[in-house]
Each structure stands twice: as structure tokens, then as C-alpha cells.
C-alpha positions as a Markdown table, in Angstrom:
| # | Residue | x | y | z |
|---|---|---|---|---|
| 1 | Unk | 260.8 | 193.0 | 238.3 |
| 2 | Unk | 262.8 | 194.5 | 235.2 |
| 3 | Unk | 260.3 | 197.2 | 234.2 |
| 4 | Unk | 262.3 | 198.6 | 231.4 |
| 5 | Unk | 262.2 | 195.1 | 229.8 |
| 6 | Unk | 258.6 | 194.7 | 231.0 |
| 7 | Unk | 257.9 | 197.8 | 229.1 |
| 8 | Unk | 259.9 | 196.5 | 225.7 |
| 9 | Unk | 258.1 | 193.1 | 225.4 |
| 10 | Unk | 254.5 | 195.4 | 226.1 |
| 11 | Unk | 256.1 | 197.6 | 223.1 |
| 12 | Unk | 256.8 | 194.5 | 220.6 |
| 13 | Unk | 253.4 | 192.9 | 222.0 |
| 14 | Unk | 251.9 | 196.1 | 220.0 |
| 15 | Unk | 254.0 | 196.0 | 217.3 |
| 16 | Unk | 252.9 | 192.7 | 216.8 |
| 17 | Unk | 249.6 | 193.9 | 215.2 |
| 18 | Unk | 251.6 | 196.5 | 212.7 |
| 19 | Unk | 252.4 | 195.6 | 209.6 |
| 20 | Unk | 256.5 | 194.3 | 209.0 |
| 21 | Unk | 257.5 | 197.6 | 207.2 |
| 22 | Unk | 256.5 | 199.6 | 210.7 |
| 23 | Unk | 257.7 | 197.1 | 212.7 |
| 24 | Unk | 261.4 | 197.3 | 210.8 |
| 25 | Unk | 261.1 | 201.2 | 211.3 |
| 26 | Unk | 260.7 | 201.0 | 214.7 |
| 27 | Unk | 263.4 | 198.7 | 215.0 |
| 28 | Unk | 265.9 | 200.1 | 213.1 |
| 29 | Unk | 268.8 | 198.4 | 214.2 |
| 30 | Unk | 267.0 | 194.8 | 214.7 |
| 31 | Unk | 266.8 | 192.3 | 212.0 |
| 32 | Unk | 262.9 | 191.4 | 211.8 |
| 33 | Unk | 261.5 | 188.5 | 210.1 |
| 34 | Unk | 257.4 | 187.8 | 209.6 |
| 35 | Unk | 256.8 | 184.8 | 209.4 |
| 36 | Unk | 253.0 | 184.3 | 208.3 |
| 37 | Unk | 251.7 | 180.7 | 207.5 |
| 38 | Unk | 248.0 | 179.7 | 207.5 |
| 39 | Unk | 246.7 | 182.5 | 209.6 |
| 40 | Unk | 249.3 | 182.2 | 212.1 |
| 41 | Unk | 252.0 | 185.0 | 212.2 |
| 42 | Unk | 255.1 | 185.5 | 214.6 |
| 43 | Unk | 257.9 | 187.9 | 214.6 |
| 44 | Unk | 261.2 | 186.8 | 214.8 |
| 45 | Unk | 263.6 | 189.7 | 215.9 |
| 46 | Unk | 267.2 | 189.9 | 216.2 |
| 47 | Unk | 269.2 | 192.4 | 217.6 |
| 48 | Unk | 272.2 | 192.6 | 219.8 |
| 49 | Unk | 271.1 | 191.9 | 223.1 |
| 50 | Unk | 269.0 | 189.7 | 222.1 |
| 51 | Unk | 266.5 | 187.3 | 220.4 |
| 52 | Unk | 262.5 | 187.9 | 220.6 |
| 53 | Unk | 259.8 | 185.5 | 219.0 |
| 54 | Unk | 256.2 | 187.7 | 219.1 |
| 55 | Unk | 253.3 | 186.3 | 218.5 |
| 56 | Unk | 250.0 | 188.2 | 216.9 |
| 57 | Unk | 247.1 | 187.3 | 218.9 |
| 58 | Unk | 243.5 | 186.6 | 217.9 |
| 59 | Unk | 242.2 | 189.6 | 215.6 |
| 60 | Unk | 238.7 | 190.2 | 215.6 |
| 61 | Unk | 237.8 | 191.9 | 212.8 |
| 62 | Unk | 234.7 | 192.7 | 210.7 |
| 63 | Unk | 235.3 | 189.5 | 208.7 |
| 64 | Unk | 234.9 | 187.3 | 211.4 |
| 65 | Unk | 231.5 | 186.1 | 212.2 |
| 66 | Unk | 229.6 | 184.6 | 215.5 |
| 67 | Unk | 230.5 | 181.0 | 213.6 |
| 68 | Unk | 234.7 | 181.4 | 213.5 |
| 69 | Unk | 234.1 | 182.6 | 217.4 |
| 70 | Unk | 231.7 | 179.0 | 217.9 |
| 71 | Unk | 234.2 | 177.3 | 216.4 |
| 72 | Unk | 237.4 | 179.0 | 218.1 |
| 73 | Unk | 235.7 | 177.8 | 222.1 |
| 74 | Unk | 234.8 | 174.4 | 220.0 |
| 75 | Unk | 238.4 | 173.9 | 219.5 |
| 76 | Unk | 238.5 | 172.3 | 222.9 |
| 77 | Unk | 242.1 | 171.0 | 225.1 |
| 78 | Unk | 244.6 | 169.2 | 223.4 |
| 79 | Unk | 248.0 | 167.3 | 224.1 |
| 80 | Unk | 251.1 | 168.5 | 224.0 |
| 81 | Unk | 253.3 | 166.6 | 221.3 |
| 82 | Unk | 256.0 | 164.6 | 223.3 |
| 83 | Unk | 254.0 | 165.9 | 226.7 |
| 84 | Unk | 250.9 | 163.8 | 226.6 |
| 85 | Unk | 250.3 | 165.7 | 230.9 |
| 86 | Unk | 250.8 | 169.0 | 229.4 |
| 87 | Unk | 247.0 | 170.2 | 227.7 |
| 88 | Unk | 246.9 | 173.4 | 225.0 |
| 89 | Unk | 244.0 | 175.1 | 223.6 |
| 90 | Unk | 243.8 | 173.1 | 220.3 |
| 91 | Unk | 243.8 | 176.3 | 217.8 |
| 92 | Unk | 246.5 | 177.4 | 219.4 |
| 93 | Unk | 248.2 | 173.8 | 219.0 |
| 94 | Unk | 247.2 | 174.1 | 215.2 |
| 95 | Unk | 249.0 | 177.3 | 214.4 |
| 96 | Unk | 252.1 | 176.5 | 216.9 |
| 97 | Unk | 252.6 | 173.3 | 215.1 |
| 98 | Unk | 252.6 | 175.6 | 211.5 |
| 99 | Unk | 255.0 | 178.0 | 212.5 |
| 100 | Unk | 257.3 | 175.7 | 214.8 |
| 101 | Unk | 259.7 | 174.5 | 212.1 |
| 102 | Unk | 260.3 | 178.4 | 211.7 |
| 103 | Unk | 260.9 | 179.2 | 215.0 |
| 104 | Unk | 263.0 | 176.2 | 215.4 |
| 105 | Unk | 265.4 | 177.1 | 213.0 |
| 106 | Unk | 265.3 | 180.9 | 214.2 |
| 107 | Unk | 266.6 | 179.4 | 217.7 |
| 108 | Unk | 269.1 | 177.0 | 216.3 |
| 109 | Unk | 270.8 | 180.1 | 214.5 |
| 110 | Unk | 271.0 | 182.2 | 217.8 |
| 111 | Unk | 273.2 | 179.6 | 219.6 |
């Protein structure tokens, strides 16, 4: 196990939640991109050594009731596009399928 690199994706995993001015801070010599569309948000970072796409995670906060978590364990398995074997959580389909065409093109330019 690389624990130094273990210890860097637990870093941007944090930084994930922070808001794009911090994150830019503290990755002063990364190029950092938020890419936030209907609830969904993903960092795309560039730097040197290397490409990272971080996701935010669910946020519970005080605007979220006991009906957006119902609805959230509602959301129920889902095919994969192209991988009809391969199941996903369907929220999490939703908001990969919203922010895809981003990270697509964030990959196409790192080749």
C-alpha cells in the first residue's frame, strides 16, 4: 500500500466538502475546477503528477428532512448504461449521468 497517496486522496476526500476558493489555496500549484450541476458536484484537479476527479458525497444538512432521506433508500438499483450486469444505486446514476459529459472531457484533455 502507498500510504502517502492513501493519505492525499483522504486529504482531497475532505477538501471535497470546502468550498473552491479553499480548495485552490490548498492546492496552490494545482489547477482546480468545480464542477456543480443539479446538486451533484466533483472536483476536477490538475497538477503535475497527476489528474484527480473528487467527488462530494451526500451532505446532510438542516434542510434536509426525513422525506429526501425516504426518497434517497427509495431510489432503488439501477443499470449501468452500456453494462446492463453491472447495478448502481439510482441517485447516484442520476447525478453521474449530469456531471459525466464534464468529466469526460476533463479525461480527454489529460491524454
Amino acid at each position: 500500500m502507498n500510504r502517502r497517496l492513501a493519505a492525499e486522496f483522504a486529504r482531497l476526500s475532505e477538501l471535497a466538502y470546502e468550498d473552491v476558493d479553499t480548495v485552490r489555496t490548498a492546492l496552490a500549484s494545482a489547477r482546480v475546477e468545480l464542477v456543480d450541476i443539479d446538486n451533484t458536484q466533483v472536483f476536477l484537479i490538475t497538477r503535475p503528477e497527476r489528474a484527480d476527479i473528487v467527488f462530494r458525497g451526500t451532505q446532510v444538512t438542516s434542510e434536509w428532512s426525513w422525506a429526501d432521506i425516504g426518497t434517497n433508500l427509495l431510489q432503488g438499483m439501477k443499470p449501468l448504461p452500456g453494462r446492463p450486469d453491472v447495478k448502481v444505486h439510482g441517485g447516484y446514476l442520476e447525478a453521474i449521468m449530469d456531471v459525466l459529459p464534464a468529466i469526460r472531457s476533463f479525461v480527454t484533455q489529460q491524454r
